[in-house]
PALOZA-145017 format. One line per field, with one value per atom (N, C-alpha, C): x, y, z; residue number from 1; residue in three letters; atom name. Coordinates in Angstrom, 3 decimals, padded with zeros to 6 digits. Layout:
N
east = [X, ...]
north = [Y, ...]
up = [Z, ...]
miro = [NUM, ...]
tido = [ala, ...]
numar = [CA, ...]
end
This chain:
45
east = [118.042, 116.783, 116.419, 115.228, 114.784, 113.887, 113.915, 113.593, 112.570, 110.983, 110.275, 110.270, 110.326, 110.680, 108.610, 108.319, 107.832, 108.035, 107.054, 107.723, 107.976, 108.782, 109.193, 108.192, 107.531, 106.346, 105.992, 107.751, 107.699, 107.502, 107.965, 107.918, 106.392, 105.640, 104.441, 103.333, 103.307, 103.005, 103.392, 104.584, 105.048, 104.197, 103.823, 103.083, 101.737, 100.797, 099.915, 099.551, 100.674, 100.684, 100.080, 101.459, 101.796, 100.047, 099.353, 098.222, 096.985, 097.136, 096.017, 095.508, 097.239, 096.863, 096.712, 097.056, 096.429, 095.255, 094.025, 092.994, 092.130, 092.817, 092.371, 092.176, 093.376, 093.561, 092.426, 092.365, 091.207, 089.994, 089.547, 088.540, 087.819, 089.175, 089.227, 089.059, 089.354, 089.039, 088.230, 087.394, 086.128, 084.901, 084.921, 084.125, 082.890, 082.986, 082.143, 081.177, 081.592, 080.921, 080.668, 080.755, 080.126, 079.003, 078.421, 077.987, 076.733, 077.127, 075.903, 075.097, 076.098, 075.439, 074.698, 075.383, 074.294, 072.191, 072.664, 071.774, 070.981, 071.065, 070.992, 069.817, 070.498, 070.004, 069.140, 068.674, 067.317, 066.348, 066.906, 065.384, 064.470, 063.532, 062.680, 061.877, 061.833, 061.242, 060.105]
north = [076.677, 076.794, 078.275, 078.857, 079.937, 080.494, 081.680, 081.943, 083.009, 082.795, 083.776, 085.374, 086.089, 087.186, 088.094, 088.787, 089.391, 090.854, 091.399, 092.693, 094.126, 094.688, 095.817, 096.560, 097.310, 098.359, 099.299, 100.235, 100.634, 100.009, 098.852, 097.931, 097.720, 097.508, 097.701, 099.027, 099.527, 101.308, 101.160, 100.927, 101.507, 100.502, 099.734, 098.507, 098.514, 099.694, 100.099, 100.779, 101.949, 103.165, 102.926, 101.866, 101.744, 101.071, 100.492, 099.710, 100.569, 101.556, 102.363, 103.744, 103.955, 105.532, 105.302, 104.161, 104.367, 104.440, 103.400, 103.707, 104.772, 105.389, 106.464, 107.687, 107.753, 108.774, 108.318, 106.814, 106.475, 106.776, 106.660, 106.670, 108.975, 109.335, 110.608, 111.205, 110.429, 110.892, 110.578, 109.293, 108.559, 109.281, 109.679, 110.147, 110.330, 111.279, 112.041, 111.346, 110.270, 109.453, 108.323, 108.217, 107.307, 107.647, 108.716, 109.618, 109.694, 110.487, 110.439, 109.055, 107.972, 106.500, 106.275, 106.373, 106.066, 107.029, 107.759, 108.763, 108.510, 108.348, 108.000, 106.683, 105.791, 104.302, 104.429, 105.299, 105.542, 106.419, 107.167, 107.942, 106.909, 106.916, 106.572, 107.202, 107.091, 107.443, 106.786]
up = [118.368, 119.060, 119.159, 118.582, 118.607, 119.358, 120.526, 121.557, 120.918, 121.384, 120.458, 121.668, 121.714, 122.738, 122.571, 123.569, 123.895, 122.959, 121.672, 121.368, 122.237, 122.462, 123.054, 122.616, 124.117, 124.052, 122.450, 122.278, 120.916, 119.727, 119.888, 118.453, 118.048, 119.400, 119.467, 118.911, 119.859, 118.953, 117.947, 117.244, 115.981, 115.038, 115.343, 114.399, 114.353, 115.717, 115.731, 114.612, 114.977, 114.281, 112.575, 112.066, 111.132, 110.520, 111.306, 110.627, 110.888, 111.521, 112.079, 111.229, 110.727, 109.790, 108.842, 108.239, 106.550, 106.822, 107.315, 107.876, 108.071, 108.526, 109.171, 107.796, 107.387, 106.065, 105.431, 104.701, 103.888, 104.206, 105.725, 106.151, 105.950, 105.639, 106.012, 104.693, 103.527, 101.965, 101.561, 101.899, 101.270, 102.259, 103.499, 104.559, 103.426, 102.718, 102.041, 101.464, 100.251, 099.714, 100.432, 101.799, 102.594, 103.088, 103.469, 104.000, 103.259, 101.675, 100.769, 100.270, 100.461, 100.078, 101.072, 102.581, 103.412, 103.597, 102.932, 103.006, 102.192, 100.592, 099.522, 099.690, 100.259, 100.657, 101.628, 102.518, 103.236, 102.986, 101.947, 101.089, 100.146, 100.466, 099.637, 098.869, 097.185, 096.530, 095.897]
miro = [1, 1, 1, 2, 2, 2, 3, 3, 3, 4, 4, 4, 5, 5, 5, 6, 6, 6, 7, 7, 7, 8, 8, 8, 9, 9, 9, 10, 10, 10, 11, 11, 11, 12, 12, 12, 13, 13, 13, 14, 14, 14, 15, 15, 15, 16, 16, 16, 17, 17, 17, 18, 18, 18, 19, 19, 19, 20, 20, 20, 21, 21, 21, 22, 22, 22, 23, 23, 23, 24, 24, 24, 25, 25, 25, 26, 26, 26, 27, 27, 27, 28, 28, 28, 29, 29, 29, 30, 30, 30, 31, 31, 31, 32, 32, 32, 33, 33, 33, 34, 34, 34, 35, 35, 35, 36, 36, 36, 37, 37, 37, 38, 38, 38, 39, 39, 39, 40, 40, 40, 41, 41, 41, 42, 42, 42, 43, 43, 43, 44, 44, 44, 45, 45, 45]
tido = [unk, unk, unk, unk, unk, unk, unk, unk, unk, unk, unk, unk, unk, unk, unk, unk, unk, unk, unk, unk, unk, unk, unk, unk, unk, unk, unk, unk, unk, unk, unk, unk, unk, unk, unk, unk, unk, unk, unk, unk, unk, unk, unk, unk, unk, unk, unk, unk, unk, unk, unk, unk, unk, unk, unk, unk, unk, unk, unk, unk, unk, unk, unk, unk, unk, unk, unk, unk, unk, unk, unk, unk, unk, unk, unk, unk, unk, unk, unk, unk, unk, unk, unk, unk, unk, unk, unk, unk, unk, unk, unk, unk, unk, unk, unk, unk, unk, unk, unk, unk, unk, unk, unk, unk, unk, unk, unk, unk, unk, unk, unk, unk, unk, unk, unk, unk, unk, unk, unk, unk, unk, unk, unk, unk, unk, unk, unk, unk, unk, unk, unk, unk, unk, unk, unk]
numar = [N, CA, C, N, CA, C, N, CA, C, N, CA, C, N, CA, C, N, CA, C, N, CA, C, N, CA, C, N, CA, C, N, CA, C, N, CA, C, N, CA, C, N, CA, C, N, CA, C, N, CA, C, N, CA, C, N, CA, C, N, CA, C, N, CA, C, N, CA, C, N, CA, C, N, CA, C, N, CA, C, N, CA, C, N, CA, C, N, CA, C, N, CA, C, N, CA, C, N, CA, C, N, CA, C, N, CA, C, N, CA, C, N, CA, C, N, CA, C, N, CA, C, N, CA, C, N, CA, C, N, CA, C, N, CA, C, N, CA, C, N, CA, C, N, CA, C, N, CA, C, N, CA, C, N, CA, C]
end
């Protein structure tokens, strides 16, 4: 019989962490060309 447990605060954070910074990096290399598309896409010519 398998007792499902509550994860420990750290186990927590660390699983944050772990799903939050790739994210973040990506969000931090593409910034640029997000930026000009959005811009791009409300000029009208």
């Amino acid at each position: 019989m398998s007792v499902m447990r509550k994860p420990l605060p750290a186990v927590a954070a660390a699983a944050t962490l772990v799903s939050v910074v790739p994210t973040l990096v990506l969000f931090a290399v593409v910034r640029r060309w997000i930026v000009e598309g959005l811009t791009a896409g409300a000029v009208k010519r």
